[in-house]
N, C-alpha and C positions, 0 to 999 in steps of 0.2 A: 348386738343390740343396736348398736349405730348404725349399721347396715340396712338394717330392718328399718330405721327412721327415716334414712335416707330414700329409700324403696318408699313408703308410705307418701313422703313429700310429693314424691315424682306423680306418683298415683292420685295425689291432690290437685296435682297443679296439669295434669290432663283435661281439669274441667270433672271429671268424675267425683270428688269428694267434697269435703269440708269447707275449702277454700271459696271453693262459690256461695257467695250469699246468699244467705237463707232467708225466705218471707219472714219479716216482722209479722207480728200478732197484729198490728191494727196498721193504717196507714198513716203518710206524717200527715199532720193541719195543712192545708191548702186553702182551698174553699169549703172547707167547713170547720166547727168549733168543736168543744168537748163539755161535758158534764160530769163534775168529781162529788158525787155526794158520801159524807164519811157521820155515820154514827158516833154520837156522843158519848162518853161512859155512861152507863145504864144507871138511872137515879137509883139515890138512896129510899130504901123501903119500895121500891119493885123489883127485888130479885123475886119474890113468890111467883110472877108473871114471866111468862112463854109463849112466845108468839112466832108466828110463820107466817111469812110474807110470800103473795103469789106475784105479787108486780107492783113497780115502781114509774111512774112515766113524768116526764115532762110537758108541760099544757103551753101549745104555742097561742098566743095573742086573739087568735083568730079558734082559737078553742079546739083546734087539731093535737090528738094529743102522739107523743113520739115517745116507743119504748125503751127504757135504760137497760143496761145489763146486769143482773143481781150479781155481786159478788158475796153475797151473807141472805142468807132466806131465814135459818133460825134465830131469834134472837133472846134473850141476850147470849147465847152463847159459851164458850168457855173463858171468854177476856171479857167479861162486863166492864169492867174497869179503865178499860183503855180507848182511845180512840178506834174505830175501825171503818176501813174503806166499805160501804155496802152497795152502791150501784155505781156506774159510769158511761158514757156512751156519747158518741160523738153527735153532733148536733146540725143540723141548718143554723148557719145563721141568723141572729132577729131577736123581736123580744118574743120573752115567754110570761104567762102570768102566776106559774105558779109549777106543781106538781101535786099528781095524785099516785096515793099508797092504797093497796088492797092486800089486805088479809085473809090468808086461807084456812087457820085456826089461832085459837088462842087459847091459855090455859094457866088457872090458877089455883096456886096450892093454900088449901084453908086447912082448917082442924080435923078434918076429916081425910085429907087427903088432897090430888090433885081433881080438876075439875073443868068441864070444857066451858067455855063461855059462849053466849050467843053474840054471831058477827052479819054484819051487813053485806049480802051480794056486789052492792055498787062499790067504787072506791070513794076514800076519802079526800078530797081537796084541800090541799095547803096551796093558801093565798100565801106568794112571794115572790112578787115581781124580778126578773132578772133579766140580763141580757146575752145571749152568743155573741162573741166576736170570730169573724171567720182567723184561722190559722191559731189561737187563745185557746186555753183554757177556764173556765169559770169554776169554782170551789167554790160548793157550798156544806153545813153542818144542819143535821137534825137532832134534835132533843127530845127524847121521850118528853111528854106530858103526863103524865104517870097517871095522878088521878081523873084528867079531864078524856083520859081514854077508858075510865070507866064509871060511867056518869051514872049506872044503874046496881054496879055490884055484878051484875050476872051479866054483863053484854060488854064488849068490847069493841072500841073506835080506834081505825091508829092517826090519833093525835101528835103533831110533832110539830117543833118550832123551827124556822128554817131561818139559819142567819147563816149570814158573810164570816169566815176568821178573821180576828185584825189580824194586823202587821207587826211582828216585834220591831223592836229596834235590830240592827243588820247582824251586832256583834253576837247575838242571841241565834244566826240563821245556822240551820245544817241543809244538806243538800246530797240526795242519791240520785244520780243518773240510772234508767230503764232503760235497757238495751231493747225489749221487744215492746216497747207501748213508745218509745220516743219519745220520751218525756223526762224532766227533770220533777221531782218531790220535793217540797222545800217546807222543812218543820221547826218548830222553835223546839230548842235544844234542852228545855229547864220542863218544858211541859210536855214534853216530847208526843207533839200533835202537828200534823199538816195543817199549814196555811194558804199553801198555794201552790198549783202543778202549773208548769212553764213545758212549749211546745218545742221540740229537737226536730232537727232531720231526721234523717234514716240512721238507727242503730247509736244513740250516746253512749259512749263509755267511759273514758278519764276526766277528772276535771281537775281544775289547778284555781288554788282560789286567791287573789293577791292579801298580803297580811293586811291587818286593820291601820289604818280608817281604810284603805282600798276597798271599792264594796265591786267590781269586775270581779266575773268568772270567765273561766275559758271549759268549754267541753271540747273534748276529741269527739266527732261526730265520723263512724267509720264508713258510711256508705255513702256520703256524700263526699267524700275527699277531702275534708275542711276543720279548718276548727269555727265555732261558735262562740264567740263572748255574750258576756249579759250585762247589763247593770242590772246588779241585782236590789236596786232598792226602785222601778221599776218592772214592767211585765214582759215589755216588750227586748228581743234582741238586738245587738249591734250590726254590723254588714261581718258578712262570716269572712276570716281568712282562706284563703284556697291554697288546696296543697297541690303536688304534681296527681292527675288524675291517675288510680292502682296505688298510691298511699296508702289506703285502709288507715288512716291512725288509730292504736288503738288507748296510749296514754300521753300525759302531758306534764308539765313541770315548768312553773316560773320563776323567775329570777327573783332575789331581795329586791331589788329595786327595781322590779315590775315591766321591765324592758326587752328583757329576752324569753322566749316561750323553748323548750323542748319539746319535743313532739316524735315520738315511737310510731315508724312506719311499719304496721304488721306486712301491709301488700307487700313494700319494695326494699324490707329489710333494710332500715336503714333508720337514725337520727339527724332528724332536720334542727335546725337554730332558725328561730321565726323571731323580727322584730316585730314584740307586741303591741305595737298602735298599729303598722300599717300592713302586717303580714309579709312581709319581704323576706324573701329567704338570704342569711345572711351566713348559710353554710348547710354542711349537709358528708354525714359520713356512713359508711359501710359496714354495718354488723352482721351479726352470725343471722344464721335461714329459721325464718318465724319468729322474727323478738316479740314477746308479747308482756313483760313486766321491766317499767324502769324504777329506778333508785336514784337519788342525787343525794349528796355530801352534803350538809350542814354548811359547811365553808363553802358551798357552791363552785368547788376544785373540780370534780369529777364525778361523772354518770356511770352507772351501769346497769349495761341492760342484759336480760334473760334472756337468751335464744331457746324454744324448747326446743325443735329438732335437733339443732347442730351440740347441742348440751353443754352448753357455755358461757360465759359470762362476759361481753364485750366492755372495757374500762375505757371512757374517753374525759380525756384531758380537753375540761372546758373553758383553759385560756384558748388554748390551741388550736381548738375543737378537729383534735386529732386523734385517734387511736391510741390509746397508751399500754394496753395490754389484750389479754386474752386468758379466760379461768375455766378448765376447764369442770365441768361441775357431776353431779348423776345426773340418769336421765330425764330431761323435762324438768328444766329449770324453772320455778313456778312463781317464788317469789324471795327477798333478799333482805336485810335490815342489817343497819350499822346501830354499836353500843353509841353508849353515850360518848366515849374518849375517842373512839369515829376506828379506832384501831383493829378491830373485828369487825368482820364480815359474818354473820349466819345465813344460810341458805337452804331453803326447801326444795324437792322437785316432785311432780307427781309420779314421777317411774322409780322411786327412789326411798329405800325405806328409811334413810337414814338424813339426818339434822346435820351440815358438814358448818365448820367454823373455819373461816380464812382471815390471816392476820392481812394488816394493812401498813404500807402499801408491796408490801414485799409477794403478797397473793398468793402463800403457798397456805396449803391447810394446816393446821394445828393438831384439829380434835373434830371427833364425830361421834353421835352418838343415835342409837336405832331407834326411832321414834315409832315403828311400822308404815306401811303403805296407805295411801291414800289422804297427807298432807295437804291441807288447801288453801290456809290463811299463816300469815304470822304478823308476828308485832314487836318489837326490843320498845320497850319504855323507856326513854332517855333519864328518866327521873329518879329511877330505880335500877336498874339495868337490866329487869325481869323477862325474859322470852315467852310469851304466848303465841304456840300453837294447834290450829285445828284440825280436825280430821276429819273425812268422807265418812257419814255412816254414823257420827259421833257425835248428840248434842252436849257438848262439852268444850272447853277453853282445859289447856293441860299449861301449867305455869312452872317454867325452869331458872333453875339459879343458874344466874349466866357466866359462874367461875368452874363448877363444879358438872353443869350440865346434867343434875340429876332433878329429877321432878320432883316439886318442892308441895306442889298443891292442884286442884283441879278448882271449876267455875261450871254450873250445870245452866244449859242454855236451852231455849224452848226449840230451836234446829242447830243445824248443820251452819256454820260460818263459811264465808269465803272470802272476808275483805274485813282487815281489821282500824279505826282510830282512832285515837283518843281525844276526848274534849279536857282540853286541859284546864281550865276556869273550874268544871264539875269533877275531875279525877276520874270519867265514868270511860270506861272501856264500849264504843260502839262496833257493836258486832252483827254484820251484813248478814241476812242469812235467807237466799233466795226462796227457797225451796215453801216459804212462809211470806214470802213476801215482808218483809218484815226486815226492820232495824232495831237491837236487844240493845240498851242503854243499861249498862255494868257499873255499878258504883265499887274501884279498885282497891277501896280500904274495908270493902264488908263484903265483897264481891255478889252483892244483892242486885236481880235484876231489879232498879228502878221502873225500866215502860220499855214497851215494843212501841216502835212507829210504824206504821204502816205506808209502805212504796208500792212502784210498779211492778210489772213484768217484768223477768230477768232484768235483776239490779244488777249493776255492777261496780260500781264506787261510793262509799258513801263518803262526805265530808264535812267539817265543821268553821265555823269564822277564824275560832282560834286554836286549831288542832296542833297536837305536842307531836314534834318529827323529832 
């Protein structure tokens, strides 16, 4: 099997495979802006109404109007309830006066049954002055008007109130990086609704968010070599750190006291130490071939990072920031969590049907137990010491007693997870789940899904202000 991984790598790194970067879905912000329009939960007493949308546009200043991309044509859908993404599309920059909605049918259920309404040809105009900024995002929110879109009983208008999201306060932010739209999602965490998309380089993927009052993010940004800060009580970025050019990074991790940055070099295999004010590399070590998940210790003692090819675990001693061990794992080490007493290791791999448990610091395994194939997310709760995890194929969260290793309970989820955290303020289990676009907000004492958020294209980290590690 290791041979065969090996063979596969070589066959990557000719330039023929996976290694070469792949076109993103859209391009980064440059010279031009974006448009994020997100549907409101569908008012109370218009579930009876159904309605199809043919187009959505945005009306420039000058009365040119530019087409958005429908993400939601039927409404309200199967999530009335929840926010949802319905158009977006990148923009000219400038002002705009408004946008207009046109409807392709509409239909409402009376005593009789359901019924088609009569619709107007033309589209409808929402006055709502806005602005593009080139390389920005602009968010905005629509409101069904429920009754003023049917002013006659038999005809239908699509009437919608167009406003700005505020801004919670910072402790309140969560935040998913989009690896194929380039973009950061940023939602308040209690209402679990977007307030604001923030523009990336090429391909975000890890982020590292300093503890509170720190309101700095850092992304690993993998195709530009660099990482990315934010202030995040702000829109705009800082000056990005630069990494060596074939870095790829693909995760991150910052210090207690906000000074030192890790950063997981998928290109050049390897863990850099970055000082986080001014990007200086202030060391840099050698791990196993394709590390693509890190882990750090609570006590900020020691990293470790996944290599999937080489199937192994590289352990570095971050006084030293030297090499401390090597673990060897199944194949396609995927992702890693310590208990709470920091003294277990659990580890997942995708080539690998089985849950292994490795004591700490001594790194031999203990115990394993066959979870099946196709493992993609986990989580150890520090607060319980409960293991959750997820599987390819499976909307579900599987929860293990972390002495006994036997399955103690399951959590039914609306997809597939791949990235698991916890808000610790709300106890709610945030569960990433691409395939949906979508973040599943898990309350861990009823295990009721509270709200799905709705993110980018290929997500890949979600995180919170005060997320429990």
């Amino acid at each position: 099997m290791k041979l065969a991984r090996l063979w596969l790598l070589a066959f990557l790194l000719s330039g023929c495979g996976l290694l070469t970067p792949r076109p993103s879905g859209r391009p980064p912000l440059t010279d031009q802006g974006a448009l994020f329009l997100y549907l409101e939960p569908w008012p109370d007493g218009a579930g009876r109404l159904s309605v199809t949308l043919s187009s959505v546009t945005a009306v420039r200043s000058d009365g040119v109007p530019v087409p958005l991309e429908l993400a939601l044509t039927d409404l309200p859908g199967p999530d009335a309830k929840r926010q949802r993404l319905l158009a977006s599309a990148q923009l000219p920059p400038g002002a705009y006066r408004g946008l207009e909605v046109t409807a392709a049918r509409a239909r409402v259920i009376g005593g009789e049954g359901p019924a088609d309404l009569l619709i107007g040809k033309e589209p409808t105009s929402l006055e709502a002055p806005f602005e593009i900024a080139a390389g920005q995002a602009k968010v905005l929110t629509l409101t069904l008007r429920y009754e003023a879109s049917l002013p006659a009983g038999v005809t239908f208008v699509p009437r919608f109130l167009v406003g700005t999201p505020p801004r919670p306060p910072p402790i309140l932010y969560g935040f998913c990086s989009n690896t194929n739209e380039n973009t950061l999602t940023l939602f308040e965490r209690r209402q679990h609704e977007v307030f604001r998309v923030l523009a990336t380089g090429r391909a975000p993927r890890g982020l590292a968010l300093g503890s509170p009052p720190s309101t700095r993010l850092f992304v690993a940004v993998e195709r530009e070599d660099e990482i990315q800060p934010f202030e995040i009580t702000g829109d705009l970025p800082l000056p990005p750190l630069k990494l060596v050019p074939g870095d790829r990074p693909w995760e991150v991790a910052l210090s207690p006291d906000a000074r030192t940055l890790l950063v997981l070099n998928n290109g050049s295999n390897s863990l850099a130490f970055l000082d986080a004010a001014s990007g200086a590399e202030r060391g840099r070590v050698a791990v196993g071939i394709s590390p693509i998940s890190l882990l750090v210790d609570r006590s900020w003692r020691r990293a470790y990072v996944l290599n999937d090819v080489s199937s192994s675990i590289t352990v570095v001693d971050l006084a030293t920031r030297k090499v401390f061990g090597s673990i060897p794992t199944g194949a396609g080490p995927l992702r890693a969590q310590l208990n709470r007493a920091g003294d277990k290791l659990y580890v997942i791999a995708s080539g690998s049907p089985q849950l292994q448990v490795f004591s700490v610091p001594a790194f031999t395994m203990t115990s394993q137990i066959t979870i099946g194939l196709g493992a993609t997310a986990l989580k150890v709760d520090p607060r319980t010491d409960l293991v959750y995890v997820a599987k390819q194929g499976e909307h579900r969260v599987y929860v293990y007693d972390s002495f006994s290793l036997i399955p103690i309970d399951s959590i039914d989820l609306p997809g597939d997870a791949s990235w698991f955290a916890i808000d610790d303020t709300e106890n709610a289990l945030l569960a990433l789940m691409p395939s949906l676009r979508g973040v599943a907000a898990v309350d861990l004492a009823s295990h009721r899904v509270l709200g799905v958020i709705p993110v980018g294209d290929e997500p890949y980290e979600v995180t919170v202000a005060d997320e429990r590690y």
